[in-house]
C-alpha positions in Angstrom: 3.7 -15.7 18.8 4.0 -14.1 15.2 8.0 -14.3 14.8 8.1 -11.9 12.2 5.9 -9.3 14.1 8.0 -8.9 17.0 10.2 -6.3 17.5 14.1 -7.7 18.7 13.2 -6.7 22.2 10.0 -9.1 22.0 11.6 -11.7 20.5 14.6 -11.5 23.2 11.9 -11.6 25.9 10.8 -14.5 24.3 13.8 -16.4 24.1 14.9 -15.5 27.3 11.7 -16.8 28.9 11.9 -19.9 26.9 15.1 -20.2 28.5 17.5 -20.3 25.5 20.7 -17.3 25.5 19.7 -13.7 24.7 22.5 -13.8 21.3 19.5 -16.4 19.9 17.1 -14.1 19.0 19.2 -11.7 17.1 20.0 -14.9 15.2 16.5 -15.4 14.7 15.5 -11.8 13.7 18.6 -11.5 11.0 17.2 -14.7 9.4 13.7 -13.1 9.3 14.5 -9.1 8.1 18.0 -9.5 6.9 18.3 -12.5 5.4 14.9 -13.2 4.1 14.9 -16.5 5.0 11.8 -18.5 3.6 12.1 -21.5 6.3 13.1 -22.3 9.4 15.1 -25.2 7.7 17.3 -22.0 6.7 18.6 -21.1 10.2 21.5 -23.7 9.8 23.2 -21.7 13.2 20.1 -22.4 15.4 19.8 -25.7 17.4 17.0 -27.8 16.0 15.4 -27.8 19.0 14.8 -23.7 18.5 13.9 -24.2 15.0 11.1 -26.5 15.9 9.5 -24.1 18.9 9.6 -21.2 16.2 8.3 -23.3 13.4 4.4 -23.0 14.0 4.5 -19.4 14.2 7.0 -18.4 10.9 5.1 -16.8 8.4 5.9 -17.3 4.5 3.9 -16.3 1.7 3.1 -19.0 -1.3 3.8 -17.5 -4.5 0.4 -18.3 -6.7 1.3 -16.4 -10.0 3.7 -14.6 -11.3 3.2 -12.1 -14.6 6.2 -9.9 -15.6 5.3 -7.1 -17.9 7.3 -7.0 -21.7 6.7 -3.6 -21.9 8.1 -2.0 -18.6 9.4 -5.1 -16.5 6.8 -4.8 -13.9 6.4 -8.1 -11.7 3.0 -8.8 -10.6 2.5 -11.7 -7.6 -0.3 -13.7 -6.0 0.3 -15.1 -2.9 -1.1 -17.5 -0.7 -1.8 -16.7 3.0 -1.4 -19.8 5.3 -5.0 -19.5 6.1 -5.9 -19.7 2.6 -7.0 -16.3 1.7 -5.4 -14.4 -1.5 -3.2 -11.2 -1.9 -1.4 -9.5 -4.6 1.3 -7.3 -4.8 3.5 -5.6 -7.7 7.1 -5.0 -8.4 8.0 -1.9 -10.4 11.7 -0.8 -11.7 12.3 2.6 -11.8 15.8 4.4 -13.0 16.0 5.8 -9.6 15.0 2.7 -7.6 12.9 -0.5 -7.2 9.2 0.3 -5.5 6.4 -2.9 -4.3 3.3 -2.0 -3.7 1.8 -4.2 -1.1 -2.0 -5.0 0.2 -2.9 -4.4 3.8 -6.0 -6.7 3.9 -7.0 -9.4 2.0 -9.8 -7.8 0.1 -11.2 -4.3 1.3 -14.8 -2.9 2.6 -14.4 0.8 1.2 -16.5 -0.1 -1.6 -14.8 2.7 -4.1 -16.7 2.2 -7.0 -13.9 1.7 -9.8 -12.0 -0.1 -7.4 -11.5 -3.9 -8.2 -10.4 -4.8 -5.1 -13.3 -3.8 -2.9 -16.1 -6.0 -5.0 -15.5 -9.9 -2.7 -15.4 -7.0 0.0 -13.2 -7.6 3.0 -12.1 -11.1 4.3 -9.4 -9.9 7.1 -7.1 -7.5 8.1 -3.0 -9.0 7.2 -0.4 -8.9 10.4 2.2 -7.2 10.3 4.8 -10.2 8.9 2.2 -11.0 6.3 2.8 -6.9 5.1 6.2 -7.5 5.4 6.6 -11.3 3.6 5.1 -9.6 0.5 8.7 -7.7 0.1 10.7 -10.0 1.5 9.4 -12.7 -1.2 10.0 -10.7 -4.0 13.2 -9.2 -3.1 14.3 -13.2 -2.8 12.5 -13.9 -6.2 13.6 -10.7 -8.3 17.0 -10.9 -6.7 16.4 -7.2 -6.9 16.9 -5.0 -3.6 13.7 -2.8 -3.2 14.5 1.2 -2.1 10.5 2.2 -2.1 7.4 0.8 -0.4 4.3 1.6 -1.5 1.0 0.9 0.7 -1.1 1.2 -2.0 -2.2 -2.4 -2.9 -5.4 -3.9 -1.6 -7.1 -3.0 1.5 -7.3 0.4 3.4 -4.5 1.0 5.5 -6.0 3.1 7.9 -8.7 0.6 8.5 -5.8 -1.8 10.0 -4.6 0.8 11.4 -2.2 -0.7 14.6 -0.9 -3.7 12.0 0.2 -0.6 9.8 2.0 1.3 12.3 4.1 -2.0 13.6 5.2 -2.9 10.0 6.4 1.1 9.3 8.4 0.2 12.8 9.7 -3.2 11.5 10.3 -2.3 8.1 12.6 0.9 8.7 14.5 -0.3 11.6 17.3 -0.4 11.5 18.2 -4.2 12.8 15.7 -4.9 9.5 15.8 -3.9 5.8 16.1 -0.5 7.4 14.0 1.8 4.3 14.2 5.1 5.1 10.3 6.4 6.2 11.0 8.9 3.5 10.7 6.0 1.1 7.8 4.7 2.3 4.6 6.3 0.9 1.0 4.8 2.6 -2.3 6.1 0.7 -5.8 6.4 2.1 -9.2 6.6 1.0 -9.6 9.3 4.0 -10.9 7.7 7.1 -10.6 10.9 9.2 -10.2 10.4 12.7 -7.4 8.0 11.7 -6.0 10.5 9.7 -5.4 12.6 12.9 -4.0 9.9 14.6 -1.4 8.8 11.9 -0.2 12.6 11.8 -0.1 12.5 15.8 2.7 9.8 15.3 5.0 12.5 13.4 6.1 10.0 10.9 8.5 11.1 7.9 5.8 9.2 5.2 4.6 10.3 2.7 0.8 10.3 3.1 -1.6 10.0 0.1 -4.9 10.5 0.0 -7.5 8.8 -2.6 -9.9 12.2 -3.0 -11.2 11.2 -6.8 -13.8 14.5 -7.0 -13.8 17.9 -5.8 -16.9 18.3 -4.5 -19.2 15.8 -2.3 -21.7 15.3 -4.1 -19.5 13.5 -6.8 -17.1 12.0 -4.6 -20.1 10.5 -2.8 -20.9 8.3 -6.5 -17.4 7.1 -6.6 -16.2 6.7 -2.9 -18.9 5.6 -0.4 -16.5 6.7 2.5 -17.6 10.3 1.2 -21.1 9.6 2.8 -19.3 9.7 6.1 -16.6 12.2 6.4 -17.3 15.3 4.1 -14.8 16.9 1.6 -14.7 19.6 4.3 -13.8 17.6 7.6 -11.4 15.5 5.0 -9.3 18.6 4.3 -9.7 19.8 8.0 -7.8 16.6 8.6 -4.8 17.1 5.8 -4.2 20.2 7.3 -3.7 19.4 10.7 -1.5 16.0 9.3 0.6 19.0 7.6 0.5 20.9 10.7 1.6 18.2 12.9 4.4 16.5 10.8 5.4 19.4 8.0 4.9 16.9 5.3 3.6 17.6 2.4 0.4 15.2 1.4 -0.4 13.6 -2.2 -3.9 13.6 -3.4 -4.7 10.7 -5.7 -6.9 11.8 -8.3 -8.6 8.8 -10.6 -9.8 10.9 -14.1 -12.9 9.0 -15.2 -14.3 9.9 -18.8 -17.1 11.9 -18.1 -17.5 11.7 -14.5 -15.1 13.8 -12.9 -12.6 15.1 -15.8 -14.5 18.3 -16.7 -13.0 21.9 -16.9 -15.2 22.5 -14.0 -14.1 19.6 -11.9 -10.7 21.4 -12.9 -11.6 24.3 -11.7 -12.7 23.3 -8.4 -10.1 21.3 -7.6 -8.1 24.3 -8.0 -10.2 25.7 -5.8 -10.4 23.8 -3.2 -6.1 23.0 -3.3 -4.6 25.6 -4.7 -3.9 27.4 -1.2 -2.6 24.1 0.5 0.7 23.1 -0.2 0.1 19.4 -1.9 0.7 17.1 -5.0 -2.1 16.2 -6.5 -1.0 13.2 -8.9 -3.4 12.6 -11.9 -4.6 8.6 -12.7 -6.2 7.6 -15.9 -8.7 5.2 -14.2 -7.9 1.8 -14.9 -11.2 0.2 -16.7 -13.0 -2.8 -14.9 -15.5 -5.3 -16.5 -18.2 -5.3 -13.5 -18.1 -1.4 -13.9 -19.1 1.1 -16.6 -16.6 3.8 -16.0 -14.3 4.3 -18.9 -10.2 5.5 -18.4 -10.7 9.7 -19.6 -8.6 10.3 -22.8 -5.0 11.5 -22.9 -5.8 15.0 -24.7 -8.2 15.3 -21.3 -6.0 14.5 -18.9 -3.7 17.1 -20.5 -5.7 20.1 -20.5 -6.9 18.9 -16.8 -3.2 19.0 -15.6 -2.5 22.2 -17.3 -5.8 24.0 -15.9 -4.3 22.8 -12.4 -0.6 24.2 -13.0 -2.2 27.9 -14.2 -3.6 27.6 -11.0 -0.7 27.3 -9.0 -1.6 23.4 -8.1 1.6 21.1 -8.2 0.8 18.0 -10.5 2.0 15.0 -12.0 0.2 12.4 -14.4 1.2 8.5 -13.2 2.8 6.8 -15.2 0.9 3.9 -16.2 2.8 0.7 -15.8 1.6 -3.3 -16.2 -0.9 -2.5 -18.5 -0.4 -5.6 -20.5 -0.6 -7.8 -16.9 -3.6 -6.3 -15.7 -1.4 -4.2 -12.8 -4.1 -1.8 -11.3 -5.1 -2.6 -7.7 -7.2 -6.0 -7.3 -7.0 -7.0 -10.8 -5.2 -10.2 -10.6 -6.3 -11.2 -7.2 -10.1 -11.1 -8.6 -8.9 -12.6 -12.3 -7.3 -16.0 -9.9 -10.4 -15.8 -7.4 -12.8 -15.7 -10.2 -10.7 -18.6 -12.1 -10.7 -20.6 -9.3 -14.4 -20.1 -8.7 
């Protein structure tokens, strides 16, 4: 068993088999996704005989490392899996709420080339408890209470795709924290059939998708994923997802200096959006040492955005935050891994 995996009507089951009353596992649950409990220790109104058969299977994240921004009070976390392997996650205040952005695998096999945490490459898929612990830590740490999930962190979601889909469930029951699915956004670097599947659930998401170039040819040198599923059968899929569900996606957009930040990358990415109803949501890349790509200036990411708005494309540029903690996906994980190497 995986405690905090299990829906309540699992975990009854379980009890009940195990013989113990049906009220125990609602005990059990509360400790898990209400109370955030970090041991079994903590369930002071279970028997200890309980507490021992659910011991073995509890998941609880080791906190490795801890940075907290000056500039913007972003909380970036290392934890420790009970298996060993590394994750990261980040904490970020906002006036209208707190967001984490977690990691779906430890490590990732997607192999997007300004991407640090694709270069160890993947060492597993997390369970859904292990996607869950990651907020549950932090909101005990913090002391904050977080209104906005963000699958974002390291890993492709898509690629763990039934471990996603139980977390969404666990996460906005409402037995649980109970986060509206609104408030939960999941990105993707556009594995397509899984694409039509997630939109085939008719979830209330919001969707992302990591498109980075607007043609194939360049989005093939930044994203090897491109050498499977064209730009073509990509958008074939966002249009059924917005079919399907009536939600409107968010396309990721990375600017790197000389690479994809042109007038004319402009100008096709107009193109090929401006008759879909999107966001397109513009990302001065964050620089990494293995890598030669260099963050596109602000005076270019301006006149990029504007070229989109004349053309009827709705667009935002992300605020940058963490930079002084090295926030940007896989940063920290790979600074520990390579530290303790």
């Amino acid at each position: 068993m995986d405690i905090k995996s299990m829906t309540l009507d699992e975990l009854t089951k379980a009890v009940v088999q195990k013989g113990y009353p049906k009220f125990r596992a609602k005990q059990i649950y509360d400790w898990c996704h209400v109370k955030l409990c970090r041991s079994v220790e903590e369930m002071t109104n279970l028997p200890k005989d309980i507490r021992q058969w659910i011991a073995e299977d509890f998941i609880s994240l080791e906190v490795l490392e801890r940075l907290e921004s000056k500039t913007d009070g972003t909380n970036k976390f290392v934890f420790r899996l009970k298996d060993g392997n590394v994750i990261e996650s980040v904490f970020m205040p906002y006036k209208h709420g707190n967001s984490v952005c977690i990691s779906s695998q430890a490590g990732c096999r997607m192999g997007c080339r300004f991407c640090a945490s694709t270069l160890m490459g993947l060492a597993r898929n997390l369970s859904p408890s292990e996607m869950l612990d990651q907020i549950y830590a932090i909101s005990r740490i913090t002391g904050e209470r977080v209104s906005n999930v963000v699958v974002m962190g390291t890993g492709e979601p898509l690629d763990n795709y039934d471990n996603l889909l139980r977390f969404l469930t666990l996460l906005t029951n409402e037995d649980g924290l109970h986060i509206s699915q609104r408030n939960v956004t999941v990105s993707s670097c556009g594995i397509v059939p899984q694409i039509y599947k997630l939109a085939d659930e008719k979830l209330a998401i919001t969707f992302a998708v990591s498109l980075h170039a607007p043609n194939d040819e360049k989005r093939r040198t930044l994203m090897p994923i491109a050498n499977k599923y064209s730009i073509e059968e990509l958008m074939a899929a966002c249009r059924y997802y917005f079919k399907t569900t009536g939600r409107r996606i968010t396309f990721e957009y990375s600017l790197v200096a000389g690479e994809n930040d042109t007038k004319e990358d402009a100008r096709q990415l107009s193109s090929l959006l401006s008759s879909f109803p999107c966001h397109v949501n513009l990302i001065p890349v964050n620089p990494i040492k293995e890598r030669s790509y260099k963050r596109a200036d602000q005076n270019s990411v301006q006149k990029f955005k504007v070229f989109l708005e004349k053309n009827a494309v709705n667009v935002t540029i992300r605020r940058g935050m963490g930079k002084d903690i090295d926030a940007a996906c896989g940063q920290l994980r790979k600074a520990y891994m390579d530290k303790k190497a």
